[in-house]
N, CA, C and O atoms as CSV, one atom per row, in Angstrom:
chain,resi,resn,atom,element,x,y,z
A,1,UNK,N,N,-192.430,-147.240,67.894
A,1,UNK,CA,C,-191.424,-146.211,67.707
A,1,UNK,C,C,-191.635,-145.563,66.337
A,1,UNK,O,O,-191.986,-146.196,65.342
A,2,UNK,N,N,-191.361,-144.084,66.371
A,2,UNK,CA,C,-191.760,-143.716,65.482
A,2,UNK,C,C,-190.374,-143.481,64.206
A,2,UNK,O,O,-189.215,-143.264,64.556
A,3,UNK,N,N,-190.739,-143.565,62.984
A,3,UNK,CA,C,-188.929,-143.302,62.228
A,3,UNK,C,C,-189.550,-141.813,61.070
A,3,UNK,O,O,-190.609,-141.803,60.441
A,4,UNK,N,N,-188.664,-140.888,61.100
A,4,UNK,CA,C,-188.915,-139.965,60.303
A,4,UNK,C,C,-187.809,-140.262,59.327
A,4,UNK,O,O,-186.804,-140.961,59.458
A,5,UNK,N,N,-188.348,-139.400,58.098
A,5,UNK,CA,C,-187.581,-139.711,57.248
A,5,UNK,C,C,-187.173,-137.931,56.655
A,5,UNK,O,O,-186.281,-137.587,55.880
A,6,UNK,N,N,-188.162,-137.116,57.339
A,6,UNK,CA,C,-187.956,-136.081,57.057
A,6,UNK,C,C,-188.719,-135.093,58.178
A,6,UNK,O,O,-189.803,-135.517,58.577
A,7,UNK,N,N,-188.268,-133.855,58.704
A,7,UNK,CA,C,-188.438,-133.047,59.250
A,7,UNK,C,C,-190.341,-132.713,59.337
A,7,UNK,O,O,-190.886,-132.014,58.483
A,8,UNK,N,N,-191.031,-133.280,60.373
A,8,UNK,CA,C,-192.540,-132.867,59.964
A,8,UNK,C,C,-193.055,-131.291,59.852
A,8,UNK,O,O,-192.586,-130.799,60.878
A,9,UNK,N,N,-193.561,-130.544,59.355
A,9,UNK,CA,C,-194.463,-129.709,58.895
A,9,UNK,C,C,-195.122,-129.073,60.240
A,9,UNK,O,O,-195.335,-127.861,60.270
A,10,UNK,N,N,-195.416,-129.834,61.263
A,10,UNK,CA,C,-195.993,-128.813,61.965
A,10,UNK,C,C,-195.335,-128.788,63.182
A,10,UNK,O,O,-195.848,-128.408,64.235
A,11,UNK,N,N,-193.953,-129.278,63.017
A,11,UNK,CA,C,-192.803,-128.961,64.007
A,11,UNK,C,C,-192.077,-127.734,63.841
A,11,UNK,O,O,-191.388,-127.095,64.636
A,12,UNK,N,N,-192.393,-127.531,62.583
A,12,UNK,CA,C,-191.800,-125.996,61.745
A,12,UNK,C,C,-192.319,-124.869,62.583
A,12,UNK,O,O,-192.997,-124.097,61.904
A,13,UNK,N,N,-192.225,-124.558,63.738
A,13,UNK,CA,C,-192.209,-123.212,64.672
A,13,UNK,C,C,-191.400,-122.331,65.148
A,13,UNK,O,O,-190.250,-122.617,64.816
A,14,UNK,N,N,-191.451,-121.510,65.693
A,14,UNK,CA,C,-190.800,-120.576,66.137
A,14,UNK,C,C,-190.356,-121.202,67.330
A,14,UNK,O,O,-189.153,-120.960,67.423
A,15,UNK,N,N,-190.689,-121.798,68.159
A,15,UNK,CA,C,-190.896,-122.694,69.340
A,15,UNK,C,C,-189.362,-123.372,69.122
A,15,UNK,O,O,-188.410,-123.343,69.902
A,16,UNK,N,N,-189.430,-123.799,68.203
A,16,UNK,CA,C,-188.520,-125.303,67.644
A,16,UNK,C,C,-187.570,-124.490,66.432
A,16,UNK,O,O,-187.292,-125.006,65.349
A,17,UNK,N,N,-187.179,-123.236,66.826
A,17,UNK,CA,C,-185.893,-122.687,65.724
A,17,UNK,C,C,-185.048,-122.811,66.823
A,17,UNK,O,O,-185.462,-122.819,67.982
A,18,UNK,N,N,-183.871,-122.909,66.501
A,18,UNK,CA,C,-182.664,-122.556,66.892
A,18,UNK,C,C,-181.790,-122.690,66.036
A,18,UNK,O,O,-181.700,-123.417,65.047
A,19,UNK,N,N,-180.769,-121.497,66.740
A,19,UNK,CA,C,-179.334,-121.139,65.747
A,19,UNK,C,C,-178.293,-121.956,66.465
A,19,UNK,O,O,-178.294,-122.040,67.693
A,20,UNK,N,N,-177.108,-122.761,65.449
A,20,UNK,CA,C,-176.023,-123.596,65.804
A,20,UNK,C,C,-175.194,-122.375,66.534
A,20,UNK,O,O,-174.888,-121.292,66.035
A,21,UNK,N,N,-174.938,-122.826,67.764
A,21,UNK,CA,C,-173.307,-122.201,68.723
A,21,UNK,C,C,-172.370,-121.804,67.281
A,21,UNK,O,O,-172.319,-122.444,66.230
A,22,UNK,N,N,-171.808,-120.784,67.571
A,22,UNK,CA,C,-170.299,-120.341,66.641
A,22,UNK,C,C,-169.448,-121.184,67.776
A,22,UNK,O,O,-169.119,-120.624,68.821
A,23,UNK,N,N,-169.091,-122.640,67.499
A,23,UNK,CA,C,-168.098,-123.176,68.493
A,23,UNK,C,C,-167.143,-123.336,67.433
A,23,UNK,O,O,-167.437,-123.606,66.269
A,24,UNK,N,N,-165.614,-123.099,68.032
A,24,UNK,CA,C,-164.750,-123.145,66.722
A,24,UNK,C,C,-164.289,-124.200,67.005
A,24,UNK,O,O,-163.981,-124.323,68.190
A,25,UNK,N,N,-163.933,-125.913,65.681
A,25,UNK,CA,C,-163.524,-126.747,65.972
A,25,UNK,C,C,-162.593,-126.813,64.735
A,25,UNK,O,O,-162.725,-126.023,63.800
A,26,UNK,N,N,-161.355,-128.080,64.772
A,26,UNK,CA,C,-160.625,-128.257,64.296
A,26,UNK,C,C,-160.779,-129.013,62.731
A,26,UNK,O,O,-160.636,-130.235,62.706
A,27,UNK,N,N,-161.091,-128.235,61.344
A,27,UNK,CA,C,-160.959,-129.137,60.158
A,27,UNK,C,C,-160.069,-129.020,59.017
A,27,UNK,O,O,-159.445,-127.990,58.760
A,28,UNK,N,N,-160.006,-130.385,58.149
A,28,UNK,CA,C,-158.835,-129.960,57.263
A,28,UNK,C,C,-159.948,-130.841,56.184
A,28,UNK,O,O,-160.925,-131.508,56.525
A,29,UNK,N,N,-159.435,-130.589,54.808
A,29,UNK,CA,C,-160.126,-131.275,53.521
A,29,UNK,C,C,-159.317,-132.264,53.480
A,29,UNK,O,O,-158.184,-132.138,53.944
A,30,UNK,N,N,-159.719,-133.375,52.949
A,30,UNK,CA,C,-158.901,-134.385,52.720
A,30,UNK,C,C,-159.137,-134.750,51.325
A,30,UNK,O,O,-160.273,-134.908,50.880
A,31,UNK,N,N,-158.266,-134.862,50.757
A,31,UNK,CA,C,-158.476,-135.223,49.262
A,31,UNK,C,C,-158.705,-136.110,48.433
A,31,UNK,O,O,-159.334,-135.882,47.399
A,32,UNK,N,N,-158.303,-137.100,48.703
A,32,UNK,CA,C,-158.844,-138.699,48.663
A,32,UNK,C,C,-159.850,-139.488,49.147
A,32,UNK,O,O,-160.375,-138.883,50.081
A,33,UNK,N,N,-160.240,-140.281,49.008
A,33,UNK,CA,C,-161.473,-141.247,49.678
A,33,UNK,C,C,-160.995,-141.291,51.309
A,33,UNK,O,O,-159.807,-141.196,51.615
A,34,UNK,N,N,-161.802,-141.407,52.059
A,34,UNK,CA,C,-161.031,-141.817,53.768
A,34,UNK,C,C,-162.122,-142.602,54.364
A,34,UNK,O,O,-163.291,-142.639,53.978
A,35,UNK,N,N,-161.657,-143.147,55.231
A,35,UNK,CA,C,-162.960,-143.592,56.572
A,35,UNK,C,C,-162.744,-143.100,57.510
A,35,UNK,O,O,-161.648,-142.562,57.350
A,36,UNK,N,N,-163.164,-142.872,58.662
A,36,UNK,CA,C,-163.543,-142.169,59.825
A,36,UNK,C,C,-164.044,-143.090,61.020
A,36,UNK,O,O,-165.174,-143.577,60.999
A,37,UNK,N,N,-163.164,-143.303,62.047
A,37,UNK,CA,C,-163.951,-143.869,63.008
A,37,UNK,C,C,-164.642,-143.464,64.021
A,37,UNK,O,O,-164.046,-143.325,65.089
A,38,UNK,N,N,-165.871,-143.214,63.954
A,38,UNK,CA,C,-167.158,-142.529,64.300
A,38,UNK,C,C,-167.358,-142.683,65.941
A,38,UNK,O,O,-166.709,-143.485,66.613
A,39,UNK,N,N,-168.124,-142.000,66.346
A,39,UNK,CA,C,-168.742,-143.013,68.100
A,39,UNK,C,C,-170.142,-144.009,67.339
A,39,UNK,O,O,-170.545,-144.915,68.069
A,40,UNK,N,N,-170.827,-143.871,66.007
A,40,UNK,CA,C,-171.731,-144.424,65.643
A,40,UNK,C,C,-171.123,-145.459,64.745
A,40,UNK,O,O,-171.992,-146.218,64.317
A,41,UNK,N,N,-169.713,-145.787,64.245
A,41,UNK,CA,C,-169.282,-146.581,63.857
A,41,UNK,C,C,-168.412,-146.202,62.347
A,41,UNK,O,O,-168.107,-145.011,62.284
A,42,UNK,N,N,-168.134,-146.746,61.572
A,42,UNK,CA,C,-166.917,-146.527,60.391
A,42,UNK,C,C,-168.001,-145.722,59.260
A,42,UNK,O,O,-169.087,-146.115,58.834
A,43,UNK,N,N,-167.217,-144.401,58.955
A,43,UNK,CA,C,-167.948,-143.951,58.231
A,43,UNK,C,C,-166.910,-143.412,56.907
A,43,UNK,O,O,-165.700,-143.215,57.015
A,44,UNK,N,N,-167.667,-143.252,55.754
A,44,UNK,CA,C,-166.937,-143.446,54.269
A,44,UNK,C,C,-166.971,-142.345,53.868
A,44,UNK,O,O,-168.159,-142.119,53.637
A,45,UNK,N,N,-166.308,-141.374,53.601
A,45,UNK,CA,C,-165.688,-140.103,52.852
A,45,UNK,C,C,-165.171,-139.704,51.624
A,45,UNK,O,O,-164.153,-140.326,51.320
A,46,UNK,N,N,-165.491,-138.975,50.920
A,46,UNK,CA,C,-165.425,-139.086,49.170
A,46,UNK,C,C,-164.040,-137.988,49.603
A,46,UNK,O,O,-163.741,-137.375,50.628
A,47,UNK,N,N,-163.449,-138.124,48.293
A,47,UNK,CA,C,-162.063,-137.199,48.755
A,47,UNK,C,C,-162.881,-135.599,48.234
A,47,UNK,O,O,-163.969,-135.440,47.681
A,48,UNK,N,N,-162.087,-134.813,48.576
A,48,UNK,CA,C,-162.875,-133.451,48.898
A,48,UNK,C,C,-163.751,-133.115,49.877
A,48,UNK,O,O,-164.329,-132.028,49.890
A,49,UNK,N,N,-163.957,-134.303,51.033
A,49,UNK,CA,C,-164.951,-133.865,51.932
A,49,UNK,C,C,-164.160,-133.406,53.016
A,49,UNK,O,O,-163.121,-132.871,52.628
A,50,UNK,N,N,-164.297,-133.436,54.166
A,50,UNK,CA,C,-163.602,-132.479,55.367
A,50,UNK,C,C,-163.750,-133.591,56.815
A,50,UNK,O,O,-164.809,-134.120,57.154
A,51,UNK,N,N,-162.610,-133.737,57.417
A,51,UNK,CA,C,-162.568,-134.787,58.463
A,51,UNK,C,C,-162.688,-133.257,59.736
A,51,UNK,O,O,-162.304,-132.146,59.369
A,52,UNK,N,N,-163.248,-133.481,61.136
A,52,UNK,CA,C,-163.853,-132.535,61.748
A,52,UNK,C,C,-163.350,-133.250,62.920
A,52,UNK,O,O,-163.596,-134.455,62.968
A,53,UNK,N,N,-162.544,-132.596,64.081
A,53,UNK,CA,C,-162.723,-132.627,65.189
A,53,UNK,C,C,-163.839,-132.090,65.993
A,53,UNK,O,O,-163.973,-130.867,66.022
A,54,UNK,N,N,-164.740,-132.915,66.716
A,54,UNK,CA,C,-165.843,-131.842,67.425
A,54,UNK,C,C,-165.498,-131.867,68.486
A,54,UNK,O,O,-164.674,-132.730,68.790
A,55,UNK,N,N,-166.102,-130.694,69.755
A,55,UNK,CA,C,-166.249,-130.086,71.001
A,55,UNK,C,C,-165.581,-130.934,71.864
A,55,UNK,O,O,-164.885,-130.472,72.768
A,56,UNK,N,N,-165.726,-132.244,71.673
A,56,UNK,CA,C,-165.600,-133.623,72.808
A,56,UNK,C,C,-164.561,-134.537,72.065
A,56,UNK,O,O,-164.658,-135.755,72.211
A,57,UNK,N,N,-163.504,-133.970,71.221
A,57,UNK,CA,C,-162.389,-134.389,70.947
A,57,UNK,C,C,-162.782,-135.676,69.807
A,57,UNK,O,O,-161.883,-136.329,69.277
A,58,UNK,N,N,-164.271,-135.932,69.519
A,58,UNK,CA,C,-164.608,-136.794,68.491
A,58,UNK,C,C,-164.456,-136.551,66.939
A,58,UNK,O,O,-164.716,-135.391,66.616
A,59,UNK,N,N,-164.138,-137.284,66.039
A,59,UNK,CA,C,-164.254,-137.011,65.302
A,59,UNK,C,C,-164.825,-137.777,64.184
A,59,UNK,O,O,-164.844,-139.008,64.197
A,60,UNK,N,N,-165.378,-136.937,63.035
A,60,UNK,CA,C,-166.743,-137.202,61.669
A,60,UNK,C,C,-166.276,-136.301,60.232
A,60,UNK,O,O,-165.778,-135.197,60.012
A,61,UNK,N,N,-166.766,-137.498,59.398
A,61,UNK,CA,C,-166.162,-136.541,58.248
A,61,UNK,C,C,-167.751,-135.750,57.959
A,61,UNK,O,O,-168.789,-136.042,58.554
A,62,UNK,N,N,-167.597,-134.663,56.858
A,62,UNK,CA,C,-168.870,-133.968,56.642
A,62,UNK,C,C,-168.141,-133.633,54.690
A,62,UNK,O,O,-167.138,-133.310,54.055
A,63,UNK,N,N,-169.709,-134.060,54.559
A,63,UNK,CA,C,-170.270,-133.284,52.966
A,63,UNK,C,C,-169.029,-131.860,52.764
A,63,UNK,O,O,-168.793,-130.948,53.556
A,64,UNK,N,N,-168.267,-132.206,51.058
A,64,UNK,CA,C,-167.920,-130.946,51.087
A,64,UNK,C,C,-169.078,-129.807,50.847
A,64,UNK,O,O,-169.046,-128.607,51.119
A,65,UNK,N,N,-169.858,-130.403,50.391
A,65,UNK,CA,C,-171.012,-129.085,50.066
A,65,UNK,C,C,-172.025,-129.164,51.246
A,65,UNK,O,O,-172.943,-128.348,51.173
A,66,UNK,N,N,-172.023,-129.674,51.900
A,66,UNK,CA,C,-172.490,-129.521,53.591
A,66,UNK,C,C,-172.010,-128.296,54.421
A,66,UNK,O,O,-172.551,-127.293,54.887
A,67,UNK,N,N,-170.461,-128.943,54.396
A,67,UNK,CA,C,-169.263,-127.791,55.423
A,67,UNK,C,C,-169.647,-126.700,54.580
A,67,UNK,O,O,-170.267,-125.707,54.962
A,68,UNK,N,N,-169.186,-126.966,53.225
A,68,UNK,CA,C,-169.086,-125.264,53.023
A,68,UNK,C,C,-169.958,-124.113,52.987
A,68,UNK,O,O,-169.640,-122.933,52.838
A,69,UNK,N,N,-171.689,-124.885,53.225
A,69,UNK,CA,C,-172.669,-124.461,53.969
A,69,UNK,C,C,-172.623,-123.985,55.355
A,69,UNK,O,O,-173.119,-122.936,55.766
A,70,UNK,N,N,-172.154,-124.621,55.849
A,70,UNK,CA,C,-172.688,-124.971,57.323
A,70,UNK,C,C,-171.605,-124.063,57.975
A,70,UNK,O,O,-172.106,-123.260,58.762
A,71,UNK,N,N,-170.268,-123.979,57.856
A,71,UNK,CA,C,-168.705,-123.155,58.127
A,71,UNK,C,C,-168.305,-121.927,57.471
A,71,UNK,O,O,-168.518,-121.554,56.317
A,72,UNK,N,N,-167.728,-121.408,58.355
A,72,UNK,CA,C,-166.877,-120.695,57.834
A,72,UNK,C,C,-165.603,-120.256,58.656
A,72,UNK,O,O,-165.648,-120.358,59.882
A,73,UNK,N,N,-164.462,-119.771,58.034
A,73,UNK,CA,C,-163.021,-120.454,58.897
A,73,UNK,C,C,-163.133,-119.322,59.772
A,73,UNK,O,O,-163.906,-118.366,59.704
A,74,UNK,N,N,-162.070,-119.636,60.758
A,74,UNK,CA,C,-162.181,-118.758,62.427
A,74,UNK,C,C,-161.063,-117.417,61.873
A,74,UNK,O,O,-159.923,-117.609,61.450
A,75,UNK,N,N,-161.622,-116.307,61.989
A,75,UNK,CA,C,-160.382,-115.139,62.147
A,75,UNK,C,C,-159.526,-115.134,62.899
A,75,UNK,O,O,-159.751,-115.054,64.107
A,76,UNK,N,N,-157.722,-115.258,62.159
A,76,UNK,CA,C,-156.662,-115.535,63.030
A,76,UNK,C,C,-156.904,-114.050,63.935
A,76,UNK,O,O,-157.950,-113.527,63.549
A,77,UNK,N,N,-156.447,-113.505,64.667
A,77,UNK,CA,C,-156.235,-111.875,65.244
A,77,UNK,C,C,-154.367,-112.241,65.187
A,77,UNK,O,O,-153.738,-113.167,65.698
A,78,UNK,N,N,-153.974,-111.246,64.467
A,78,UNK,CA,C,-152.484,-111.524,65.350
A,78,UNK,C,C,-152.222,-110.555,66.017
A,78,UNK,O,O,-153.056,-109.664,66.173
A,79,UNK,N,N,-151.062,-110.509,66.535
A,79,UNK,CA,C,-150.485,-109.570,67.751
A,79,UNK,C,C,-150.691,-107.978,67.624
A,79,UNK,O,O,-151.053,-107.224,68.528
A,80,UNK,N,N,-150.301,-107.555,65.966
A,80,UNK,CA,C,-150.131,-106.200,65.437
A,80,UNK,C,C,-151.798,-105.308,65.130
A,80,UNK,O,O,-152.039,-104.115,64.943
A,81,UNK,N,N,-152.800,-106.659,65.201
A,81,UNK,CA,C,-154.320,-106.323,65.684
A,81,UNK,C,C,-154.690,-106.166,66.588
A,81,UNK,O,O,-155.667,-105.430,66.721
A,82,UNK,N,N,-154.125,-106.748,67.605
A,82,UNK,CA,C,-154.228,-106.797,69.159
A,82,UNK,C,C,-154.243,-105.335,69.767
A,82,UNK,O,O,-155.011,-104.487,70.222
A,83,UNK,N,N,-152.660,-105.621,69.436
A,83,UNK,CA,C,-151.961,-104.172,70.173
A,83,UNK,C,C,-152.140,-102.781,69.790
A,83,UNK,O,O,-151.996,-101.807,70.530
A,84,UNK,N,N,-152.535,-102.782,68.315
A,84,UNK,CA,C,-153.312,-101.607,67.353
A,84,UNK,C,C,-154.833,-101.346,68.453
A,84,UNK,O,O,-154.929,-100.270,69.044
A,85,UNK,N,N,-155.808,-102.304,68.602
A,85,UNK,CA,C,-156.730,-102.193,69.787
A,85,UNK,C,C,-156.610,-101.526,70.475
A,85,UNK,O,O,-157.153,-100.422,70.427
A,86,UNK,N,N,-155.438,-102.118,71.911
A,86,UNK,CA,C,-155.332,-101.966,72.541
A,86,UNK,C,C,-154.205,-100.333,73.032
A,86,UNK,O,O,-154.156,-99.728,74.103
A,87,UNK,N,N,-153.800,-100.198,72.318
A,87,UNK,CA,C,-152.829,-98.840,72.329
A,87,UNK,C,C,-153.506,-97.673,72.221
A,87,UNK,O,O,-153.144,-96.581,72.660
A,88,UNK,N,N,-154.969,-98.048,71.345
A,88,UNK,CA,C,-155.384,-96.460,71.162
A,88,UNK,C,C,-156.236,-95.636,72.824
A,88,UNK,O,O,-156.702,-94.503,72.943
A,89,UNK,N,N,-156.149,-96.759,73.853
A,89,UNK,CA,C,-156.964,-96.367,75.010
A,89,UNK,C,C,-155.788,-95.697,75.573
A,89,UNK,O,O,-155.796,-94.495,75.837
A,90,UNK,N,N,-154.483,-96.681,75.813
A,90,UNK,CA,C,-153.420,-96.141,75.920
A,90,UNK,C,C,-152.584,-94.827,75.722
A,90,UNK,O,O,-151.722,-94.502,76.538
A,91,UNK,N,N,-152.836,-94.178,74.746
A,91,UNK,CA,C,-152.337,-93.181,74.405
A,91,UNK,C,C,-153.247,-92.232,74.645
A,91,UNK,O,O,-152.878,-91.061,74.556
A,92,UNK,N,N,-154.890,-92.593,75.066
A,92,UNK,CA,C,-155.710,-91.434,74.553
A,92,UNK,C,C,-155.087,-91.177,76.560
A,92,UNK,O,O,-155.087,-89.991,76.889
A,93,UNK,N,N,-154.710,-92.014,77.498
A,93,UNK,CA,C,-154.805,-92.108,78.773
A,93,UNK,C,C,-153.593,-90.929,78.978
A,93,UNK,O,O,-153.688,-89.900,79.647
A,94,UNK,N,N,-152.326,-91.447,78.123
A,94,UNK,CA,C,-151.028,-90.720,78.504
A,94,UNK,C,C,-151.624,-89.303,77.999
A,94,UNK,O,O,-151.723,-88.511,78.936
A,95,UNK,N,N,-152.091,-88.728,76.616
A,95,UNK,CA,C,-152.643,-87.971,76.563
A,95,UNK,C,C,-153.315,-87.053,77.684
A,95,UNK,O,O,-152.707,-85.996,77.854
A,96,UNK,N,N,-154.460,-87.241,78.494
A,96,UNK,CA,C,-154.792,-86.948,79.352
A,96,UNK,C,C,-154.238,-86.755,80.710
A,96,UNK,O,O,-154.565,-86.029,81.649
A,97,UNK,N,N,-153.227,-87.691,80.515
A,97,UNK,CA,C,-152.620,-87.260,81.460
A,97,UNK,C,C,-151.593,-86.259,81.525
A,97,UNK,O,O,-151.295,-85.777,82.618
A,98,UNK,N,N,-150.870,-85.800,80.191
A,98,UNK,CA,C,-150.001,-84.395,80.333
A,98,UNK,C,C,-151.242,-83.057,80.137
A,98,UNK,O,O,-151.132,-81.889,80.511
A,99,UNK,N,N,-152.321,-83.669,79.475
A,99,UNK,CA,C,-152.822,-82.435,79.509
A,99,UNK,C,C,-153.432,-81.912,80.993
A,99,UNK,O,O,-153.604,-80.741,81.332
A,100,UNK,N,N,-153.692,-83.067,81.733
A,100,UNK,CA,C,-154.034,-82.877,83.617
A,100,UNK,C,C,-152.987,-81.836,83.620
A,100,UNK,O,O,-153.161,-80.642,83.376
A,101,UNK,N,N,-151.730,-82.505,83.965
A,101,UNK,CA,C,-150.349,-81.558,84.477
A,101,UNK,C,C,-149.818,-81.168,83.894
A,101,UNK,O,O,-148.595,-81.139,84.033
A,102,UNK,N,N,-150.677,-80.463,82.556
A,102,UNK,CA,C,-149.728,-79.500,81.702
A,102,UNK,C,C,-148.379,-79.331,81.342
A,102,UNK,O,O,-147.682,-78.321,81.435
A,103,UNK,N,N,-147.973,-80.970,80.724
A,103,UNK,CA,C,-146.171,-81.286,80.918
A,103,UNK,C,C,-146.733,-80.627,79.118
A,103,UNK,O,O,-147.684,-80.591,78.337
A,104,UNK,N,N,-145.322,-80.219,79.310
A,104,UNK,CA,C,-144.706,-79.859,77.145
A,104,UNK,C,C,-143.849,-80.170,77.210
A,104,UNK,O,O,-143.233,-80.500,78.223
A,105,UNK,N,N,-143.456,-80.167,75.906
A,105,UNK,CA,C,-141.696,-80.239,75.402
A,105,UNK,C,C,-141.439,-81.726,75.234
A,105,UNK,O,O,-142.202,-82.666,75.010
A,106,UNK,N,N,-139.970,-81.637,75.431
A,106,UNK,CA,C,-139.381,-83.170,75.013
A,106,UNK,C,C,-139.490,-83.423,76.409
A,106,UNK,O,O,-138.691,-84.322,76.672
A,107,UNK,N,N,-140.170,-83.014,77.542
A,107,UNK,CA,C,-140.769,-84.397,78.718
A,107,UNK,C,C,-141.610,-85.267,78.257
A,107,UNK,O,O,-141.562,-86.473,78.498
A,108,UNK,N,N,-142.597,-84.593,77.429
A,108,UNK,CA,C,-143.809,-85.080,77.277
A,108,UNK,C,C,-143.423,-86.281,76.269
A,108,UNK,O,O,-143.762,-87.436,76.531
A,109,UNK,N,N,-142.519,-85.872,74.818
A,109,UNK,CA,C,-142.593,-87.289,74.096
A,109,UNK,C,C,-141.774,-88.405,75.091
A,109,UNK,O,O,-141.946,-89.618,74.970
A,110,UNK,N,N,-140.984,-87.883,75.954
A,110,UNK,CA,C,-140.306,-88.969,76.860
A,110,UNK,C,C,-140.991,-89.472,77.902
A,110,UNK,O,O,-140.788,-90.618,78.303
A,111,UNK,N,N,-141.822,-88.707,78.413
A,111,UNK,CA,C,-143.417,-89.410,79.152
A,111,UNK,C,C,-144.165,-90.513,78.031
A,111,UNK,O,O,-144.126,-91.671,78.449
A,112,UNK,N,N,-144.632,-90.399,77.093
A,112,UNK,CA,C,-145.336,-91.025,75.825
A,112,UNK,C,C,-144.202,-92.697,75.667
A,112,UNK,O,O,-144.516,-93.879,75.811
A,113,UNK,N,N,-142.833,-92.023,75.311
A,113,UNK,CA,C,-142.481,-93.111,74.730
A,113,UNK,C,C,-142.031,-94.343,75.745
A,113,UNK,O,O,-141.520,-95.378,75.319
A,114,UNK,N,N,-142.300,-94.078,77.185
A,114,UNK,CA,C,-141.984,-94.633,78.561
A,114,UNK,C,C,-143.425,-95.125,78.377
A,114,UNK,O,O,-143.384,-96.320,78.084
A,115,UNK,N,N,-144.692,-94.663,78.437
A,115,UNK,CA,C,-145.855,-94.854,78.629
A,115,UNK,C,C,-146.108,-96.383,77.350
A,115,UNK,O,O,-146.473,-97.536,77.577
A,116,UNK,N,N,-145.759,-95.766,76.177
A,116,UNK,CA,C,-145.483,-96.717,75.111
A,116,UNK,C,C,-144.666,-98.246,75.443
A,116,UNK,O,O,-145.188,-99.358,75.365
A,117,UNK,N,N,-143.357,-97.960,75.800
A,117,UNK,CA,C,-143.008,-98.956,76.230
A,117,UNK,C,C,-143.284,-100.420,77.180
A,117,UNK,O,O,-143.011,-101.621,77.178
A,118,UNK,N,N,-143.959,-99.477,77.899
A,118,UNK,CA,C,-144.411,-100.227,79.230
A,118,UNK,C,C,-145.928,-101.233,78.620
A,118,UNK,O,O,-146.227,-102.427,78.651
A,119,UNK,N,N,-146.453,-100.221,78.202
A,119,UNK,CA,C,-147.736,-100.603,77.296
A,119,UNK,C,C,-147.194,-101.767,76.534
A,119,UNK,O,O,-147.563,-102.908,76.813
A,120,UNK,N,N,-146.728,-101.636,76.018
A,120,UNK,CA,C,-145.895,-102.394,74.811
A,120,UNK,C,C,-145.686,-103.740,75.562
A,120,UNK,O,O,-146.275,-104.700,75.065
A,121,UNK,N,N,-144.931,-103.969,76.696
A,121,UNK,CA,C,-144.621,-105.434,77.150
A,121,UNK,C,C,-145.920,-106.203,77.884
A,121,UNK,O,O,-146.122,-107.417,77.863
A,122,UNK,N,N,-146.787,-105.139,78.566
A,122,UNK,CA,C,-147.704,-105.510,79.220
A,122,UNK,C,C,-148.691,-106.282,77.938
A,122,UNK,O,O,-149.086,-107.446,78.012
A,123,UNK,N,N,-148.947,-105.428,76.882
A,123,UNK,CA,C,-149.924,-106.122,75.916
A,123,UNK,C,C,-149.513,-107.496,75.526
A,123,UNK,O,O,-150.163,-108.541,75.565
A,124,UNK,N,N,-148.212,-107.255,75.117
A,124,UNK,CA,C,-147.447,-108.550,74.552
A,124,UNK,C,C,-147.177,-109.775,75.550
A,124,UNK,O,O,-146.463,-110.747,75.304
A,125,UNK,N,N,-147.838,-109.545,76.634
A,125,UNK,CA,C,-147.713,-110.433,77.588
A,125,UNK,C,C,-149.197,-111.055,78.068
A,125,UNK,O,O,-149.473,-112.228,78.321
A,126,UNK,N,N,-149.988,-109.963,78.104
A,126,UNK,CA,C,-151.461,-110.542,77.949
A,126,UNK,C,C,-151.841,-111.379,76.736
A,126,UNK,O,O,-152.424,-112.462,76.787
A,127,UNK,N,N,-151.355,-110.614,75.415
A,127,UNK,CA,C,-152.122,-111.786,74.255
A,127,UNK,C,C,-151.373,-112.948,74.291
A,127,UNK,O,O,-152.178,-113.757,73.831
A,128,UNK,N,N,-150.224,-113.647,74.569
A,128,UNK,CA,C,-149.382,-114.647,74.723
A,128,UNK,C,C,-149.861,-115.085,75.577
A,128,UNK,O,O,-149.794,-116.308,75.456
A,129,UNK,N,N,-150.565,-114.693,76.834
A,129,UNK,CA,C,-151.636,-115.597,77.768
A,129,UNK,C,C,-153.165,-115.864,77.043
A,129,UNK,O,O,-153.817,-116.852,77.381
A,130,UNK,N,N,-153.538,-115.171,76.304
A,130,UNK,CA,C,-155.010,-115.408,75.758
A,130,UNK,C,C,-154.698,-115.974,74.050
A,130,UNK,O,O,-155.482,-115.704,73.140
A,131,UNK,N,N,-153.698,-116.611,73.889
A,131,UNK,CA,C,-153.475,-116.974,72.727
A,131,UNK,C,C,-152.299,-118.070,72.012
A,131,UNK,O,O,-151.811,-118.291,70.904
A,132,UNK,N,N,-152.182,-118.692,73.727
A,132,UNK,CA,C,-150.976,-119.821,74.342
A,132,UNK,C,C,-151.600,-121.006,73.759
A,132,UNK,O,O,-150.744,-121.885,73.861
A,133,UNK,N,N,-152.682,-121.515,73.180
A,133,UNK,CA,C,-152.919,-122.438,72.589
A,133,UNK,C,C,-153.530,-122.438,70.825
A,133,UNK,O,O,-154.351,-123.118,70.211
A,134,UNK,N,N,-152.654,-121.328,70.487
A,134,UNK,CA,C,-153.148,-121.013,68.975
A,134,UNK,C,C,-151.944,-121.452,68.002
A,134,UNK,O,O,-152.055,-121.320,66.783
């Protein structure tokens, strides 16, 4: 059996690159010394390092100067990003649509602000389904 102690030289290919998944998992710093119970067994943590939930609900502490290599934190989106998105298709739609049937006047902002509304609960009801475990 063979034991490396370091990455060989003519494994270094293009063949043999790959980039880590952006998988987003759960970490916090811990500030004190800790241990960690591993699937490879008890592992020892300097305080400032970072305890890590991974993919399969396991968890490992990691190097603070590792993580802060290796990570970087997940962008919250909140709702008022969402719906900012999502409104501008919205409006460009109601838009188009008075200019189809040539509505003016105060129909039209009362077409818009009906169009708005409706928009309004429907979005707020989709991101609360795509964002029920945040």
């Amino acid at each position: 059996m063979k034991t490396y102690k370091e990455f060989p030289k003519e494994f270094e290919t293009n063949d043999n690159l790959y980039k880590k998944k952006p998988i987003p998992v759960y970490v916090t710093q811990i500030n004190e010394p800790f241990k960690v119970e591993t699937l490879e067994g008890t592992m020892n943590a300097k305080a400032g390092d970072y305890l890590i939930q991974g993919i399969e609900g396991e968890v490992y502490a990691c190097d603070k100067r590792i993580f802060e290599k290796s990570y970087e934190k997940q962008p919250q989106e909140s709702y008022n990003d969402y719906g900012k998105t999502m409104m501008i298709p919205i409006l460009f739609i109601g838009t188009l649509i008075a200019f189809i049937y040539n509505i003016e006047g105060k129909f039209i902002v009362l077409m818009m602000f009906s169009v708005i509304t409706i928009a309004e609960f429907f979005l707020r009801r989709q991101y609360k389904k795509e964002h029920k475990n945040d």
